[in-house]
PDB file of the backbone (N, CA, C, O) and the ligand in Angstrom, with CONECT records:
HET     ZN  A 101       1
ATOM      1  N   UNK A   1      -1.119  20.931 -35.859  1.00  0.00           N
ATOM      2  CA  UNK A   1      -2.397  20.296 -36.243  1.00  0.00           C
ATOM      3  C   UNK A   1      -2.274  18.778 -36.157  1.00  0.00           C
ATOM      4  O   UNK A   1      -2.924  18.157 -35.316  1.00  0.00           O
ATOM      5  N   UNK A   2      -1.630  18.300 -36.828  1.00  0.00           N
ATOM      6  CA  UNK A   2      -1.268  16.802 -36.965  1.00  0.00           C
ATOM      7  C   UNK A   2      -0.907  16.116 -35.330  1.00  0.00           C
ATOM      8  O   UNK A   2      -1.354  15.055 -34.895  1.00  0.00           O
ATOM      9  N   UNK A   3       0.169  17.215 -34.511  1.00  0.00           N
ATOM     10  CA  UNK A   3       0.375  16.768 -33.068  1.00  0.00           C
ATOM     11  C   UNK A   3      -1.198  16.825 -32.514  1.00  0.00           C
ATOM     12  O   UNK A   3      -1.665  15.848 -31.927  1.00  0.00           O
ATOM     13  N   UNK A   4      -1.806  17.756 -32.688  1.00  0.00           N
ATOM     14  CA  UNK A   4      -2.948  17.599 -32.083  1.00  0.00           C
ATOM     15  C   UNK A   4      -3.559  16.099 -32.046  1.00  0.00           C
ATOM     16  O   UNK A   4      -3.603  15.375 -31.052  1.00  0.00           O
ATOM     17  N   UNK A   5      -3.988  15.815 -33.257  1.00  0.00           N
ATOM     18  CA  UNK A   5      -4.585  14.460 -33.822  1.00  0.00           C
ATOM     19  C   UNK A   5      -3.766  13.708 -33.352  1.00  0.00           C
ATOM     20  O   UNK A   5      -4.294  12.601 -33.246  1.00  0.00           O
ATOM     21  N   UNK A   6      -2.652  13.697 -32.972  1.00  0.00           N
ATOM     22  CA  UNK A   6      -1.879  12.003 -32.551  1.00  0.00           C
ATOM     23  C   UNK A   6      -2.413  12.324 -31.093  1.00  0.00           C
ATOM     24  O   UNK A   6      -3.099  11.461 -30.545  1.00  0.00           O
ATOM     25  N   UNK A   7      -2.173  13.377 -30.507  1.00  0.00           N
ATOM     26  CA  UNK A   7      -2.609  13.374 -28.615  1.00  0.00           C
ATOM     27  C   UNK A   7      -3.848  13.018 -29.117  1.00  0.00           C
ATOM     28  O   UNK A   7      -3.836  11.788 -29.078  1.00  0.00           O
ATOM     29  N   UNK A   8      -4.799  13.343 -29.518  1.00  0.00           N
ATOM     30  CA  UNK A   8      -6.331  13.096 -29.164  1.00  0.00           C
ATOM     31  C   UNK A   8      -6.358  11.211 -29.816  1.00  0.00           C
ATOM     32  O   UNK A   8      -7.349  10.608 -29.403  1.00  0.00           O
ATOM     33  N   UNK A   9      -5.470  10.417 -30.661  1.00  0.00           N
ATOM     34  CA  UNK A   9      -5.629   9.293 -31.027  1.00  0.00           C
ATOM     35  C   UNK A   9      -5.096   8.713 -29.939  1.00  0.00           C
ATOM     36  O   UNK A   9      -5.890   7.837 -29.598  1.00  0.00           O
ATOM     37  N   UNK A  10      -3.915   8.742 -29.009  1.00  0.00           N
ATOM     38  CA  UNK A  10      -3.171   8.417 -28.251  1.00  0.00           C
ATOM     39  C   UNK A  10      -4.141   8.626 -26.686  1.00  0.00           C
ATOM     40  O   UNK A  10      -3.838   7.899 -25.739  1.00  0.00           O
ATOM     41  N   UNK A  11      -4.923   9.325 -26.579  1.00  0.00           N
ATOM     42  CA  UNK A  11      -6.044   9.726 -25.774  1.00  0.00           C
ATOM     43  C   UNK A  11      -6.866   8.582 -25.565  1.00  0.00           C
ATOM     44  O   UNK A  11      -6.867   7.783 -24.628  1.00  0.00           O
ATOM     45  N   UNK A  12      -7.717   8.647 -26.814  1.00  0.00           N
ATOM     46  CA  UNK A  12      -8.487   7.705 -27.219  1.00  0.00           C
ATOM     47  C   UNK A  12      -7.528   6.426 -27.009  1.00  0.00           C
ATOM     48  O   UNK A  12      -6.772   6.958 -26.196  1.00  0.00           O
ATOM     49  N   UNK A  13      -7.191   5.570 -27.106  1.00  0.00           N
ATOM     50  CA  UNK A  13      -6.381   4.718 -26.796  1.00  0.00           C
ATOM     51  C   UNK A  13      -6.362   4.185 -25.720  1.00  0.00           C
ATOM     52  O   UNK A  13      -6.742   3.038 -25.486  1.00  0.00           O
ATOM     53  N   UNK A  14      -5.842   5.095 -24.821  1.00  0.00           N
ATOM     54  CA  UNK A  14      -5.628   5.396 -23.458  1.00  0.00           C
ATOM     55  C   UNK A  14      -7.044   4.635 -22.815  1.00  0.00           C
ATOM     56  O   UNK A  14      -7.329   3.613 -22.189  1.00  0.00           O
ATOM     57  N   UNK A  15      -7.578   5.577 -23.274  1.00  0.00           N
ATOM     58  CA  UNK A  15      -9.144   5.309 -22.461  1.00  0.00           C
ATOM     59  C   UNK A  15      -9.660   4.060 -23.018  1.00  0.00           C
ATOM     60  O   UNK A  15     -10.444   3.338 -22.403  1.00  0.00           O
ATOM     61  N   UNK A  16      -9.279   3.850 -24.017  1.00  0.00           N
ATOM     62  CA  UNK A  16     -10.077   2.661 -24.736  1.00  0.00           C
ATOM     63  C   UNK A  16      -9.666   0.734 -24.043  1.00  0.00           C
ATOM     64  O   UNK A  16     -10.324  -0.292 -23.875  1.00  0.00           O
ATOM     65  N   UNK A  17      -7.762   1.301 -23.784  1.00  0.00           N
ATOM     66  CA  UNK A  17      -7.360   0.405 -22.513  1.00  0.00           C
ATOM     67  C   UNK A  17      -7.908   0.492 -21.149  1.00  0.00           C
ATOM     68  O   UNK A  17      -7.847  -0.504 -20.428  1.00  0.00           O
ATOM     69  N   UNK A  18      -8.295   1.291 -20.839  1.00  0.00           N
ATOM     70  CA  UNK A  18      -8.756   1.469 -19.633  1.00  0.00           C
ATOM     71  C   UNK A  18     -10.069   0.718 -19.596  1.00  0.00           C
ATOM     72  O   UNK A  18     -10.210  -0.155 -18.740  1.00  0.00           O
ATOM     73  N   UNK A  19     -11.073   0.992 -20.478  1.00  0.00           N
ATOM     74  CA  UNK A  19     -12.552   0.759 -20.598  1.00  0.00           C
ATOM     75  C   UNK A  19     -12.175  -0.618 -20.264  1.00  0.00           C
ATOM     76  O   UNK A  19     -12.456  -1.102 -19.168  1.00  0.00           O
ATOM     77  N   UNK A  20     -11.576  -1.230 -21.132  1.00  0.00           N
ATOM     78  CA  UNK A  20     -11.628  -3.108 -21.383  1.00  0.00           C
ATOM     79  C   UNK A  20     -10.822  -3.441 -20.007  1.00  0.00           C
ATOM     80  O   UNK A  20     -11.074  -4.493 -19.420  1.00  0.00           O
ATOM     81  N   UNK A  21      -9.988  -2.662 -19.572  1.00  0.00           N
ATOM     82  CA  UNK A  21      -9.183  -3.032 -18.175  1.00  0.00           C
ATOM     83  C   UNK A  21     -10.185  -3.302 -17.412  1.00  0.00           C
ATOM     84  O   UNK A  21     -10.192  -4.401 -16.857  1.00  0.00           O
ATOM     85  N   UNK A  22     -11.384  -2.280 -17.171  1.00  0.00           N
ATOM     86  CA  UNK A  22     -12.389  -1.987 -16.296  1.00  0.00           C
ATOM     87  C   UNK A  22     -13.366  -3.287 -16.226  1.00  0.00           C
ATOM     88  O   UNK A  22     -13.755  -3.654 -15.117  1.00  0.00           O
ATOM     89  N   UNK A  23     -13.885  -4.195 -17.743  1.00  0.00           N
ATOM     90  CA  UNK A  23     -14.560  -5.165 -18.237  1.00  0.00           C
ATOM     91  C   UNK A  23     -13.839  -6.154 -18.676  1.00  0.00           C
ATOM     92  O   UNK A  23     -13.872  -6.417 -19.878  1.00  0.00           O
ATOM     93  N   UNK A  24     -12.896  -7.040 -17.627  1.00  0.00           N
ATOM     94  CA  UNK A  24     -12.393  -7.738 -18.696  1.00  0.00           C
ATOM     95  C   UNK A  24     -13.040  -8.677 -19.539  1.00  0.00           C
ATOM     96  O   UNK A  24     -12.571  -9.102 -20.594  1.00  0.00           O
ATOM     97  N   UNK A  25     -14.615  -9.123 -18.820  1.00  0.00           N
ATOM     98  CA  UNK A  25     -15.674 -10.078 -20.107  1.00  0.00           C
ATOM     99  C   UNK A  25     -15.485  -9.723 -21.494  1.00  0.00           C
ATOM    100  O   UNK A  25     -15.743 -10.500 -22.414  1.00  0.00           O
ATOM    101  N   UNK A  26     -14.930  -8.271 -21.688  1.00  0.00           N
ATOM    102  CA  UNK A  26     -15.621  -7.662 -22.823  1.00  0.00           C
ATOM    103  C   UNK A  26     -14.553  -8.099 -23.908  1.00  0.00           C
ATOM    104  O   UNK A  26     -14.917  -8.190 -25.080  1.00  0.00           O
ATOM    105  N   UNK A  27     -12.998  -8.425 -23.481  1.00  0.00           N
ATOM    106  CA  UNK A  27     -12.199  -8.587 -23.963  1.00  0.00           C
ATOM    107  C   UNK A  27     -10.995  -9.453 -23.381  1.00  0.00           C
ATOM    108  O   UNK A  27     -10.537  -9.087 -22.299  1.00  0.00           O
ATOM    109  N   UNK A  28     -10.557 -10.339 -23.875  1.00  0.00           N
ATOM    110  CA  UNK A  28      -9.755 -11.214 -23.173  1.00  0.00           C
ATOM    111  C   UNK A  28     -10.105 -12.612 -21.970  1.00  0.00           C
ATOM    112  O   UNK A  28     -11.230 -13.099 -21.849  1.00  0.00           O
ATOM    113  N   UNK A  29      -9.195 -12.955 -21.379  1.00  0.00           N
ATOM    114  CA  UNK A  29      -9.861 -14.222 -20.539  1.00  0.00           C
ATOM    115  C   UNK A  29     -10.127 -13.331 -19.062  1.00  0.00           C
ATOM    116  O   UNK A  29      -9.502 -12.510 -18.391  1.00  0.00           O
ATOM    117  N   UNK A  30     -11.183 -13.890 -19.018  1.00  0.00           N
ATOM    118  CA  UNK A  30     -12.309 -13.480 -17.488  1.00  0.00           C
ATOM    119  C   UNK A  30     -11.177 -14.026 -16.397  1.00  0.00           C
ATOM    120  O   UNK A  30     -10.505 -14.965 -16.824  1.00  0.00           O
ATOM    121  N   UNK A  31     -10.972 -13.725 -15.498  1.00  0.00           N
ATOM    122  CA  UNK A  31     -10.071 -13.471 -14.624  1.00  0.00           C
ATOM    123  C   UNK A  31     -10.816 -14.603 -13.629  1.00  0.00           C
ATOM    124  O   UNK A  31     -12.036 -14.585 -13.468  1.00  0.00           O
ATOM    125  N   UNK A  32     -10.010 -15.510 -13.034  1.00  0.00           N
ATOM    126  CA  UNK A  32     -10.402 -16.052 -12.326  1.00  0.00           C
ATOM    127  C   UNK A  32     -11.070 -15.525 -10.304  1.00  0.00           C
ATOM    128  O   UNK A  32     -10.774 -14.594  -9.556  1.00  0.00           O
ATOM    129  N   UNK A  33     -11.810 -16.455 -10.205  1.00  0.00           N
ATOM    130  CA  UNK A  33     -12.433 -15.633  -8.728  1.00  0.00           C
ATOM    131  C   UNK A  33     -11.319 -15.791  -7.905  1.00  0.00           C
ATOM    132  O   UNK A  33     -10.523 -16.730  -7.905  1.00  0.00           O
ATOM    133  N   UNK A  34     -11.330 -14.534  -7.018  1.00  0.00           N
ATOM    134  CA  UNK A  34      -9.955 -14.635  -6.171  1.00  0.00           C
ATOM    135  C   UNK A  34     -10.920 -15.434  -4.866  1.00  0.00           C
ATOM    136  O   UNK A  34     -12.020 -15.207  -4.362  1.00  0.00           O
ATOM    137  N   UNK A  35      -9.644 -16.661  -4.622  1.00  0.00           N
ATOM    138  CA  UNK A  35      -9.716 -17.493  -3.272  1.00  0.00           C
ATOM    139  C   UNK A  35      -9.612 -17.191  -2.231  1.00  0.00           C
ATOM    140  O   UNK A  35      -8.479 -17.400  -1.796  1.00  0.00           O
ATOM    141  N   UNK A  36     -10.739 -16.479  -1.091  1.00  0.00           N
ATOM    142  CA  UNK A  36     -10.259 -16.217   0.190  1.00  0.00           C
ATOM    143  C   UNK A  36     -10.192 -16.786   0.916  1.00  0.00           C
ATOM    144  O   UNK A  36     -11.039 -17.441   1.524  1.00  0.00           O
ATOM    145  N   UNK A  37      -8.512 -16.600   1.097  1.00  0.00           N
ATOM    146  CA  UNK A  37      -8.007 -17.919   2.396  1.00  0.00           C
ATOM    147  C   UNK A  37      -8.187 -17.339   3.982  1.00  0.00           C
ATOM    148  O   UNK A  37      -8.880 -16.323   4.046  1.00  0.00           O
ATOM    149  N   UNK A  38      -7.745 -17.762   5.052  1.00  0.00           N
ATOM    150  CA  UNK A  38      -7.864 -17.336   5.732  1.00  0.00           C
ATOM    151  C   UNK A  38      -6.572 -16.752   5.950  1.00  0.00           C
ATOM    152  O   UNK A  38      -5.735 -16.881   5.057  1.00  0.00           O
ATOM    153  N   UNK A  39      -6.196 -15.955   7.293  1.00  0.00           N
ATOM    154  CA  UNK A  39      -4.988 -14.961   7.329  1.00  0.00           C
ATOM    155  C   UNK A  39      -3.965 -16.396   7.575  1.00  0.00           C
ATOM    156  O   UNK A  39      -4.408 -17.273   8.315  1.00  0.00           O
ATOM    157  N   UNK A  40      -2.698 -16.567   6.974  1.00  0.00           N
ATOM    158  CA  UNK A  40      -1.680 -16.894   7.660  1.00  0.00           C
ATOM    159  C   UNK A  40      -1.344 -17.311   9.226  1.00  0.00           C
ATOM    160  O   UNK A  40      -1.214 -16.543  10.178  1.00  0.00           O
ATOM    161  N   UNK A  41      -1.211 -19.210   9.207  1.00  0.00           N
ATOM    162  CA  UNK A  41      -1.311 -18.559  10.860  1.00  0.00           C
ATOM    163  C   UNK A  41      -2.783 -19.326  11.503  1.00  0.00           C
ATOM    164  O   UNK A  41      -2.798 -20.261  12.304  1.00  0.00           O
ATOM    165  N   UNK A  42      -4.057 -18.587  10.857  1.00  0.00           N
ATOM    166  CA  UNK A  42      -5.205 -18.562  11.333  1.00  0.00           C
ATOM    167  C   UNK A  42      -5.975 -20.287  11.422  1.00  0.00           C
ATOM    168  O   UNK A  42      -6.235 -21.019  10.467  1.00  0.00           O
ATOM    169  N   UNK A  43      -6.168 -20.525  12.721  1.00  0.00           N
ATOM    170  CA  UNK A  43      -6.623 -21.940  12.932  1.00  0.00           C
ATOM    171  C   UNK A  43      -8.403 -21.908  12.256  1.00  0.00           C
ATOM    172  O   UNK A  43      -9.336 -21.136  12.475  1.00  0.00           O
ATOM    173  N   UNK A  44      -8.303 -22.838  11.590  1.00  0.00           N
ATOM    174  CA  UNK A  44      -9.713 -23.137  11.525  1.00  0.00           C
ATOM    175  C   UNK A  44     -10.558 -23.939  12.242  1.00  0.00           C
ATOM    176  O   UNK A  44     -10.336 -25.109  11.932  1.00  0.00           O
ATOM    177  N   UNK A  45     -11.584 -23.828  13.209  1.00  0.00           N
ATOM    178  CA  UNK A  45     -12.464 -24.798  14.278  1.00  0.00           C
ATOM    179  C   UNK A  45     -13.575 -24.832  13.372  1.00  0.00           C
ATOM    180  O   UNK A  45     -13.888 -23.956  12.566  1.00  0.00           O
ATOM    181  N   UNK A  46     -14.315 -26.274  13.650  1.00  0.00           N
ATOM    182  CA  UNK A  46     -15.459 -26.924  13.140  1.00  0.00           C
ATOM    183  C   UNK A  46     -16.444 -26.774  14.129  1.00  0.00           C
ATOM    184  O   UNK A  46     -16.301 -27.231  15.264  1.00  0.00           O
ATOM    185  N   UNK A  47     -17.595 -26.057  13.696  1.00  0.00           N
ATOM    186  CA  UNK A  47     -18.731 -25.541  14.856  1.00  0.00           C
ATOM    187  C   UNK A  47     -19.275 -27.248  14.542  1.00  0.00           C
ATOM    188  O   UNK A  47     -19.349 -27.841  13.466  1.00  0.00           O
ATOM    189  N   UNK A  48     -19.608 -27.726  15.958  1.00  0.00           N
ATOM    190  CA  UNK A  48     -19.748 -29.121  15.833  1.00  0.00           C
ATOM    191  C   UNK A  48     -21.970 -29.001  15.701  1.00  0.00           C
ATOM    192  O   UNK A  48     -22.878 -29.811  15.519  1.00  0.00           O
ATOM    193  N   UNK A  49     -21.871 -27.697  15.903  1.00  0.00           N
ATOM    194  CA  UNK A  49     -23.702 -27.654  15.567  1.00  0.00           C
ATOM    195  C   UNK A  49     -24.073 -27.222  14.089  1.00  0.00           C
ATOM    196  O   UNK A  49     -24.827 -27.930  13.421  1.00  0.00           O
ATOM    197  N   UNK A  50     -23.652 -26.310  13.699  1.00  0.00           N
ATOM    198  CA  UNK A  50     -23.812 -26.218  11.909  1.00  0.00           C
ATOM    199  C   UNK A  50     -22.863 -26.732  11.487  1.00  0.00           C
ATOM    200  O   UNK A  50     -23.053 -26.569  10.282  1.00  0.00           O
ATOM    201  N   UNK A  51     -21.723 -27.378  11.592  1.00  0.00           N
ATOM    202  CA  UNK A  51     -20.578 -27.542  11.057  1.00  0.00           C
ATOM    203  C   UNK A  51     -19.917 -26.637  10.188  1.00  0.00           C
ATOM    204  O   UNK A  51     -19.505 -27.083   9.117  1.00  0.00           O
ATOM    205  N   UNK A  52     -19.729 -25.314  10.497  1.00  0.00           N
ATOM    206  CA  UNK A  52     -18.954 -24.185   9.788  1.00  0.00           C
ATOM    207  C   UNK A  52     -18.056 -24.340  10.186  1.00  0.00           C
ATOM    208  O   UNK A  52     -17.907 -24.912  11.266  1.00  0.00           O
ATOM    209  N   UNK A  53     -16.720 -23.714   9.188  1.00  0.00           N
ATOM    210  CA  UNK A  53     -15.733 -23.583   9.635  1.00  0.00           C
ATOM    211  C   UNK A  53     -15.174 -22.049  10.405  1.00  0.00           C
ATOM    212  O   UNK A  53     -14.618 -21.168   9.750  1.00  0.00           O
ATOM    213  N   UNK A  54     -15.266 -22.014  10.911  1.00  0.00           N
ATOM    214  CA  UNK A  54     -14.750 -20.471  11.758  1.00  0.00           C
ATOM    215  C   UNK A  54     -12.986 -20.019  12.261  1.00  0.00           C
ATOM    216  O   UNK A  54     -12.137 -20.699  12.838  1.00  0.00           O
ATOM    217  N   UNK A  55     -12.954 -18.946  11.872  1.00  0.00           N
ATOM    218  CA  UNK A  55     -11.076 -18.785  12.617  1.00  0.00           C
ATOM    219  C   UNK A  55     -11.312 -18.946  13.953  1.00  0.00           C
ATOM    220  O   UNK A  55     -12.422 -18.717  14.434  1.00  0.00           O
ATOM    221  N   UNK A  56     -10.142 -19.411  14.768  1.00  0.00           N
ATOM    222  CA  UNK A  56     -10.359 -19.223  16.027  1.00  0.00           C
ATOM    223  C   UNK A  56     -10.475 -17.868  16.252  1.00  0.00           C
ATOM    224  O   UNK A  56     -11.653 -17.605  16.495  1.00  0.00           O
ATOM    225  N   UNK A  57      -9.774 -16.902  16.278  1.00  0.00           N
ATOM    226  CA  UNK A  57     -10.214 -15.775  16.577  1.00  0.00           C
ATOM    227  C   UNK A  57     -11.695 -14.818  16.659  1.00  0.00           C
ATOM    228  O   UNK A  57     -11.974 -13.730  17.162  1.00  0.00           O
ATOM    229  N   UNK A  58     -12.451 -15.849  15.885  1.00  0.00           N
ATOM    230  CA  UNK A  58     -13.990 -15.160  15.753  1.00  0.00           C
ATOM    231  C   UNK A  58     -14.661 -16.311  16.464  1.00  0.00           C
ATOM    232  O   UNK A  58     -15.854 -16.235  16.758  1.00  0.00           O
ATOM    233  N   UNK A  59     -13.962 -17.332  16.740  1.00  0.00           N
ATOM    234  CA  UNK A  59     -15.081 -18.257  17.126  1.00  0.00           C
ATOM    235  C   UNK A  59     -15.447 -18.162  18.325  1.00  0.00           C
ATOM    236  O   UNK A  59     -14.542 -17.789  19.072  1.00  0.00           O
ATOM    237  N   UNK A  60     -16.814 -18.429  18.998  1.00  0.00           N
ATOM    238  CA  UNK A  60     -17.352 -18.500  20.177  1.00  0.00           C
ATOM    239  C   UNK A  60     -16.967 -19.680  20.973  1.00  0.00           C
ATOM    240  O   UNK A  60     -17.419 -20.766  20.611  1.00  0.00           O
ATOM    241  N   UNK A  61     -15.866 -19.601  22.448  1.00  0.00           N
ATOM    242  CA  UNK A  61     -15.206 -20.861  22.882  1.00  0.00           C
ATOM    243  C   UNK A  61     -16.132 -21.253  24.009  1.00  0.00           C
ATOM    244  O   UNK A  61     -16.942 -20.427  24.431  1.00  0.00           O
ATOM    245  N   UNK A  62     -16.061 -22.422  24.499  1.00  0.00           N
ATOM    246  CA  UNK A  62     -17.173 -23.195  25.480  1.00  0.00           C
ATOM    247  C   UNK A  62     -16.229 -24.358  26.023  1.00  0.00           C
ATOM    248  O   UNK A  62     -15.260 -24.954  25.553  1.00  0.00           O
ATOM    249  N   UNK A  63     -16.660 -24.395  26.752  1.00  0.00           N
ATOM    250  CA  UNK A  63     -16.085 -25.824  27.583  1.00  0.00           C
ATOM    251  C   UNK A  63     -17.190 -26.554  27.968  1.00  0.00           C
ATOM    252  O   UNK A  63     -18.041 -26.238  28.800  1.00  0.00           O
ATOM    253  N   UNK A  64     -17.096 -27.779  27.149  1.00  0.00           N
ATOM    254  CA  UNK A  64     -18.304 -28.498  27.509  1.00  0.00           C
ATOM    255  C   UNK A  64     -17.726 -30.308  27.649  1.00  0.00           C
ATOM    256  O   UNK A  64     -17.041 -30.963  26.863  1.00  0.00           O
ATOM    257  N   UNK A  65     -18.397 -30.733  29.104  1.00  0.00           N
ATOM    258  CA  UNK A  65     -17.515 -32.195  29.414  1.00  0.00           C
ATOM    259  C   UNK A  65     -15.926 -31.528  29.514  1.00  0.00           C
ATOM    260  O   UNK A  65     -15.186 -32.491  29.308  1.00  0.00           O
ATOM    261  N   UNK A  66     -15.322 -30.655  29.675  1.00  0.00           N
ATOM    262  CA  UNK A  66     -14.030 -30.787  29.980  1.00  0.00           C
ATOM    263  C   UNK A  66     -13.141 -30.336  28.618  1.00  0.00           C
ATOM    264  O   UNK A  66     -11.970 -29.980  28.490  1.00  0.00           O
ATOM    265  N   UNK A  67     -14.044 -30.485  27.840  1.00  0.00           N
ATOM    266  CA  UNK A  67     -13.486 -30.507  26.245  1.00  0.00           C
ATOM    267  C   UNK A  67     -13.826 -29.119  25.568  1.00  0.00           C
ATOM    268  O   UNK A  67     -15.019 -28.856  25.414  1.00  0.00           O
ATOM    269  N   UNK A  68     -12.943 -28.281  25.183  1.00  0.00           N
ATOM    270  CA  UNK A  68     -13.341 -27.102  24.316  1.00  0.00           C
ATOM    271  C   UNK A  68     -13.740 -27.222  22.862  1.00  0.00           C
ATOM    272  O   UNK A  68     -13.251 -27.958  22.006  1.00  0.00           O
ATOM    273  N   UNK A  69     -14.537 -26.519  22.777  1.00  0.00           N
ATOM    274  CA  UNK A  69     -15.401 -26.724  21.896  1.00  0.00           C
ATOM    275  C   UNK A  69     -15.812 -25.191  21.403  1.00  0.00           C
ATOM    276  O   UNK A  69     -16.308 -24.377  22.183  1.00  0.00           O
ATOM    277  N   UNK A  70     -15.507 -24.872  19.839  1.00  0.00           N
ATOM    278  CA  UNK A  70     -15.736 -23.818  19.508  1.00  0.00           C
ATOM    279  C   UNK A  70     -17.133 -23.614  18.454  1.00  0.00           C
ATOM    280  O   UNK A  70     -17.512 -24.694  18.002  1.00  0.00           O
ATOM    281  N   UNK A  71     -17.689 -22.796  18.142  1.00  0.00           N
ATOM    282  CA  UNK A  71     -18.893 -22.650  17.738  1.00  0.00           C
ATOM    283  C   UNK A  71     -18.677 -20.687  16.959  1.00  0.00           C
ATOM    284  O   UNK A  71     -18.119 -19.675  17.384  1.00  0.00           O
ATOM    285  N   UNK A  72     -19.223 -20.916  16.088  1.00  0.00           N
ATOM    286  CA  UNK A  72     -19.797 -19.900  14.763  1.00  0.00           C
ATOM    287  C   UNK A  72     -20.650 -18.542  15.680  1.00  0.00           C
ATOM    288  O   UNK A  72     -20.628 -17.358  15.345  1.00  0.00           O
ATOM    289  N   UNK A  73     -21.244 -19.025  16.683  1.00  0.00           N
ATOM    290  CA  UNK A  73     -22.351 -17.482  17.183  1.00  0.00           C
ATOM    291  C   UNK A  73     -22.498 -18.560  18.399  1.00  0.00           C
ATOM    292  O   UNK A  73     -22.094 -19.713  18.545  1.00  0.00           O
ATOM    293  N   UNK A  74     -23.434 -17.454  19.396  1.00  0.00           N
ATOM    294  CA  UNK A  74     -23.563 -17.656  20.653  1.00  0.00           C
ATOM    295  C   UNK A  74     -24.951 -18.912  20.107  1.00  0.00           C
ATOM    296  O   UNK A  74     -25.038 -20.024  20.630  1.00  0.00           O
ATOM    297  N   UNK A  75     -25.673 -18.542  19.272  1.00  0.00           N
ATOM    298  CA  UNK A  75     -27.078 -19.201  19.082  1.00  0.00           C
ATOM    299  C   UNK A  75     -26.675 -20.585  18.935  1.00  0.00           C
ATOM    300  O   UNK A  75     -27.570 -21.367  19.254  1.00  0.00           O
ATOM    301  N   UNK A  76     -25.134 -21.354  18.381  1.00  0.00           N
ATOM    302  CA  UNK A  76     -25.148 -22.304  18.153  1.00  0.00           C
ATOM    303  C   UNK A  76     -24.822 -22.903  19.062  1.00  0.00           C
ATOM    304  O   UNK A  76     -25.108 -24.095  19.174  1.00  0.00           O
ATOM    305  N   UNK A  77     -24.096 -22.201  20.009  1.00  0.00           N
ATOM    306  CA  UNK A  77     -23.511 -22.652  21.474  1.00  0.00           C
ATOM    307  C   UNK A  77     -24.603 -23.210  22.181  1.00  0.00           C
ATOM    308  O   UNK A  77     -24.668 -24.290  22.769  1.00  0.00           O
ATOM    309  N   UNK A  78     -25.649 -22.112  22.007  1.00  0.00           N
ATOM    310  CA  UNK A  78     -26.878 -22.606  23.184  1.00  0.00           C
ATOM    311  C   UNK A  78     -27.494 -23.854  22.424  1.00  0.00           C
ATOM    312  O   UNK A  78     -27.871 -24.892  22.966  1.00  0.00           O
ATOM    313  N   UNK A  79     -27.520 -23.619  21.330  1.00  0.00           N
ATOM    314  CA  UNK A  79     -28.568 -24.863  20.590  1.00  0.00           C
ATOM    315  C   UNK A  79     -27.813 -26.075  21.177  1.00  0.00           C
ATOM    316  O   UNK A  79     -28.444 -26.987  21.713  1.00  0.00           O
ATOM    317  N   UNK A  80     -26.328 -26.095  21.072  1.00  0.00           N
ATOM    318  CA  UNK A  80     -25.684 -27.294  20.997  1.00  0.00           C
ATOM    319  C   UNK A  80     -25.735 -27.789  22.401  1.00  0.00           C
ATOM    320  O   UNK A  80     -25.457 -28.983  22.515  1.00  0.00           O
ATOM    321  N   UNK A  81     -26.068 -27.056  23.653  1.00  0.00           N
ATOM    322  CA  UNK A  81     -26.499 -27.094  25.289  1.00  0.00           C
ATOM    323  C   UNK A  81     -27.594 -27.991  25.311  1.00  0.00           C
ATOM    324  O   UNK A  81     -27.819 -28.970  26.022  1.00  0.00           O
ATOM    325  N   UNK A  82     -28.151 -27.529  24.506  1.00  0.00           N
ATOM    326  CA  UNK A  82     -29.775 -27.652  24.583  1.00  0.00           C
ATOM    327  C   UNK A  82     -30.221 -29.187  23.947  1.00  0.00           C
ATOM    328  O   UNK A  82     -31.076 -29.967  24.365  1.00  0.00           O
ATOM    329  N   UNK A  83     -29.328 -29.302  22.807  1.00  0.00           N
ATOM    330  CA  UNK A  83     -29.526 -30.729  22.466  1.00  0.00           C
ATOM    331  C   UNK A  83     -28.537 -31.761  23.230  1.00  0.00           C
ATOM    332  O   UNK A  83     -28.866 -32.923  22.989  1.00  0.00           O
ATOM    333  N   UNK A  84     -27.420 -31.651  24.080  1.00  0.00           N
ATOM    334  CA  UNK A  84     -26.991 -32.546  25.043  1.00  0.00           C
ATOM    335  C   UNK A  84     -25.290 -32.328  23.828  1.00  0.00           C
ATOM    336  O   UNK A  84     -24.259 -32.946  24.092  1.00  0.00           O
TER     337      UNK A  84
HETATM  338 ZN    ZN A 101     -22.719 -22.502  13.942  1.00  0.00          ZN2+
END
């Protein structure tokens, strides 16, 4: 009888760590926002038309005047044609 009551307190417990694990607002210090860096390695290019930063690997490459030049989407490529 008594073992019973310690598993079902020890239960309760259990879950009761879990709940607040799940929320940490609810209890303890709020966890800071995790920083996403880019991968190791990964170059960052400046789209010279929105000025985003993009990995090279996603970025859209152009050669323009001789000079490469990377860009965020095809739309910024053309915009950046289009304004000289
Ligand atoms: Zn862009």
């Amino acid at each position: 009888m008594i073992l019973r009551l310690v598993i079902g307190m020890i239960v309760i417990y259990l879950l009761f760590k879990l709940i607040r694990k799940g929320f940490p607002a609810v209890g303890g210090k709020p966890r800071p926002a995790k920083i996403q860096t880019p991968d190791a390695g990964e170059e960052l290019v400046e789209d010279p038309q929105c000025h985003a930063y993009v990995p090279v690997s996603q970025a859209v490459r152009a050669e323009i005047d001789g000079k490469k030049v990377y860009f965020c989407s095809r739309k910024c490529l053309e915009q950046y044609q289009k304004v000289g």
